[in-house]
C-alpha positions in Angstrom: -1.5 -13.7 2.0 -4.3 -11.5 0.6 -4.7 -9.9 -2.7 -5.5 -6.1 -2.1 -6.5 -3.6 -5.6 -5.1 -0.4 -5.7 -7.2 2.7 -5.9 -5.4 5.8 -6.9 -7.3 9.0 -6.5 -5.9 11.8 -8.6 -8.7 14.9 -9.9 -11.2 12.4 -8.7 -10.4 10.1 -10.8 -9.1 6.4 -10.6 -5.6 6.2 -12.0 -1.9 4.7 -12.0 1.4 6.4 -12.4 4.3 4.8 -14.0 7.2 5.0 -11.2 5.6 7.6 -9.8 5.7 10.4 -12.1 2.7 12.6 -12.8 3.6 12.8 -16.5 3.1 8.9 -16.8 -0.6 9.0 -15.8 -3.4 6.4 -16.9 -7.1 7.2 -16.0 -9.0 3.7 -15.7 -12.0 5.2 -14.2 -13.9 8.5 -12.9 -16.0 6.5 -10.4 -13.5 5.7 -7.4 -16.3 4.5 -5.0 -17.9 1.8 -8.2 -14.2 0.9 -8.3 -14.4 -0.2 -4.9 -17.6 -2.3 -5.1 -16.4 -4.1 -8.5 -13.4 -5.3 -6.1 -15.1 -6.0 -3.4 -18.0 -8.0 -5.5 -15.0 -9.9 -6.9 -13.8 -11.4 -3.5 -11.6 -8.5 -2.4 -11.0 -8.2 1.8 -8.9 -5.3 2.0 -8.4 -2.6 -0.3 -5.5 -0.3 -1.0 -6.7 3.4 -1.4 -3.9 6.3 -1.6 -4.9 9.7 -2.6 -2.5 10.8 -4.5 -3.4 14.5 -4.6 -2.7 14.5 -1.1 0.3 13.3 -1.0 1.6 15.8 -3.4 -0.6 18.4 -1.7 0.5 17.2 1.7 -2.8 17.0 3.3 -6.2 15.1 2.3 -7.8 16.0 -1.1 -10.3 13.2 -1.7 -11.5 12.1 1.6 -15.3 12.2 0.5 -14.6 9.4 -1.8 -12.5 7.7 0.4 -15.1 8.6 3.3 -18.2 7.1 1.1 -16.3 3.8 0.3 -15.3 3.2 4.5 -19.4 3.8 4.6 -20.3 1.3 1.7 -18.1 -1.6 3.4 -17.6 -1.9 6.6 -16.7 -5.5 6.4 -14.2 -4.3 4.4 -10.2 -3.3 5.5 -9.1 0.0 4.4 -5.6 0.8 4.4 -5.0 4.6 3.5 -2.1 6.3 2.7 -1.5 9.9 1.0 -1.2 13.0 2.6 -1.1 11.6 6.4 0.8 14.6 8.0 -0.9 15.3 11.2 -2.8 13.4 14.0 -6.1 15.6 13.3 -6.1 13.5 9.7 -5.1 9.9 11.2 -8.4 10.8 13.6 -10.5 12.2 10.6 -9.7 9.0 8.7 -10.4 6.3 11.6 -13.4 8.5 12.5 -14.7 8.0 9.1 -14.3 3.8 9.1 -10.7 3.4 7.5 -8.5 0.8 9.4 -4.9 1.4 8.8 -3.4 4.8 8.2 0.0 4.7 6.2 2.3 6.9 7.2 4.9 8.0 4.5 6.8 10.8 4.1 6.3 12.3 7.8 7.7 9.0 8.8 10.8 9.9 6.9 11.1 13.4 8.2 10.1 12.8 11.2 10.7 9.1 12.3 9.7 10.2 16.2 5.8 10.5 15.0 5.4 7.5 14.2 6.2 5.9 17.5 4.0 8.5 18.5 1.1 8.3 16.8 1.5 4.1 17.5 0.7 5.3 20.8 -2.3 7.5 20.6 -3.8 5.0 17.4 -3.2 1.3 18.6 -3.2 -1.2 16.6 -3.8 1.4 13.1 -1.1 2.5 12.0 1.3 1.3 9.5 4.5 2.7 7.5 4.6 2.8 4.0 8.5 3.1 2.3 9.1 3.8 -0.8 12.3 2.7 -2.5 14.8 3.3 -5.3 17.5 1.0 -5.9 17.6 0.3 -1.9 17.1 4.2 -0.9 13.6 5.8 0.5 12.0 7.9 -1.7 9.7 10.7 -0.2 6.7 12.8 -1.1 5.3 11.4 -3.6 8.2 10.2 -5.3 9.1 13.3 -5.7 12.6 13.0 -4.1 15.1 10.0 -3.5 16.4 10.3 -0.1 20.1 8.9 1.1 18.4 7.1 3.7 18.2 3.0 3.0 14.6 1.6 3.3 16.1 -1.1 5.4 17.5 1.0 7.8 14.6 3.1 8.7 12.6 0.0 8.7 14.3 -1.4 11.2 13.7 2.2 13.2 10.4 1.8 13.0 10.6 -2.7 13.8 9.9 -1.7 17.6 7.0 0.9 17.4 4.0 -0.9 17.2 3.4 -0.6 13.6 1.2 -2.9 12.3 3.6 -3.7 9.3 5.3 -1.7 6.3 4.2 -1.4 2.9 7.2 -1.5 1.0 6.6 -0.2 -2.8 9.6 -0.9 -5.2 8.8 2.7 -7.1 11.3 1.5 -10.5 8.3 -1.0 -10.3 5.4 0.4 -10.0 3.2 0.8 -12.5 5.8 -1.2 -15.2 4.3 -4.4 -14.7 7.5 -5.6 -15.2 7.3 -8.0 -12.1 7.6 -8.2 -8.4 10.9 -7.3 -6.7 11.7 -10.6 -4.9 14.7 -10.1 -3.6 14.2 -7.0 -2.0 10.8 -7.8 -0.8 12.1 -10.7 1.1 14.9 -9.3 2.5 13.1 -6.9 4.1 10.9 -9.0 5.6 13.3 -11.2 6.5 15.3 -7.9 8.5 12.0 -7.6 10.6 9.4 -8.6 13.0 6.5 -6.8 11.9 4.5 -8.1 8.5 5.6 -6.0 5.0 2.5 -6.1 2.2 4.5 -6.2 -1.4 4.1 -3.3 -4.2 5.1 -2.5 -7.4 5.2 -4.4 -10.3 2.8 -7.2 -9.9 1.9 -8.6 -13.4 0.2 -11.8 -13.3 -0.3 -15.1 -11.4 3.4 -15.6 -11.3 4.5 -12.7 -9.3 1.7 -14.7 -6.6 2.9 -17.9 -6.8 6.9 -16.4 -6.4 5.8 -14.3 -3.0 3.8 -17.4 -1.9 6.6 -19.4 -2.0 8.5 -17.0 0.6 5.5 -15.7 2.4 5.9 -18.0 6.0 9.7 -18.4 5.3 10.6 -15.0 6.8 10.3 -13.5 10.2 7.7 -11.1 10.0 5.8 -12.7 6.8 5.0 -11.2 3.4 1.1 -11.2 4.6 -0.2 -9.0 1.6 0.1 -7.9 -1.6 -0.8 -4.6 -3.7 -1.7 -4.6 -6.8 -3.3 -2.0 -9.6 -2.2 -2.1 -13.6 -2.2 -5.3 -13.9 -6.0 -5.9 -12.5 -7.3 -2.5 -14.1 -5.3 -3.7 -17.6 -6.1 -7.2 -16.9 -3.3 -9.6 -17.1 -4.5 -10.3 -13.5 -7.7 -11.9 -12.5 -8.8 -10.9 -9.3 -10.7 -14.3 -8.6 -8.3 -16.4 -9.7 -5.4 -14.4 -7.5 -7.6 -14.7 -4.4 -8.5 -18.6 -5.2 -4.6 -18.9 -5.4 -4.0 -17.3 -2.3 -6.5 -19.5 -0.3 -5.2 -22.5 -1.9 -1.3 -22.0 -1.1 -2.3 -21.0 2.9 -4.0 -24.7 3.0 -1.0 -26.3 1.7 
């Protein structure tokens, strides 16, 4: 299971919303792209970047950062999600050295493109769900759907996705802990891998989702995690030493 750091871009800026809302921002840093090599210096394989102006904005607002860090490490696996609307982005985005592509809200208004674009972007592409008390939640939080995130994961089970990012958005950003139950049963529900979010606090929430990682069908291979690195109840290192330790055991 890898360890993978959030970086938010909003105004340019590195930050983290409490459940989504824009009201309940934190700055942690103006340098996005020195964000990235502090992770990456501290063992990080993968980062998470989602620009979060985009995904209000509905198309790409901070690709130069997000271009730059593809550029500094490319070594390095970049998923992206944010403001992935069209297959001109996706292209843009892979062009520019990012990996995986997250698509969000489009997948939930449009669940055909994501089949789709599976098609034209092999082996890039990836969902990301957003859920509230079991329902999908959709641009940018914004709005809470009547659609059940294990439903539309299952649409998506046969595509070709290379997994789904499921965020528990009552989580996120609380750092009140990891939402077990859910995470597992989705992953349980499907063949494809789901990468945890929302409200990792410390070692614990690791050691929990290592414990269930294998035992389900399509694995728990990754989780996301921001606050609690940038307000540091979790250690990078020692996350990533725990990681490699429990996949040897």
């Amino acid at each position: 299971m890898k360890i993978i750091p959030a970086i938010d871009f909003k105004d340019g800026k590195v930050v983290n919303l409490k459940q989504g809302r824009l009201d309940q921002t934190t700055t942690y840093s103006e340098d996005p792209i020195g964000m990235a090599e502090t992770w990456v210096n501290q063992g990080a394989e993968r980062l998470h970047l989602v620009d979060l102006d985009g995904a209000f904005a509905g198309k790409p607002v901070n690709q130069e950062a997000i271009s730059a860090i593809a550029g500094n490490h490319p070594d390095l696996v970049i998923q992206l999600g944010g403001g992935i609307r069209s297959a001109e982005i996706i292209e843009g985005y892979l062009e520019a050295g990012v990996d995986l592509v997250i698509i969000g809200t489009k997948a939930v208004e449009e669940p055909e493109f994501v089949g789709e674009m599976c098609r034209r972007f092999p082996g890039h592409i990836m969902v990301g769900l957003d859920g509230l008390h079991g329902m999908v939640a959709k641009s940018g939080w914004l709005e809470v759907t009547e659609i059940s995130v294990k439903s539309l994961a299952m649409l998506f089970d046969g595509d070709g996705i290379e997994g789904i990012v499921y965020t528990d958005i009552g989580k996120d950003g609380m750092m009140g802990g990891i939402n077990l139950h859910a995470t597992k049963a989705l992953a349980e529900d499907l063949s494809v891998p789901v990468i945890a979010s929302g409200g990792v606090t410390d070692l614990s929430d690791i050691e929990a989702l290592l414990e269930v990682e294998t035992r389900v069908s399509g694995g728990i291979t990754g989780v996301i995690t921001g606050r609690a690195l940038y307000e540091g109840t979790l250690d990078l290192v020692e996350a990533i030493a725990l990681c490699k330790k429990g996949s040897l055991l």
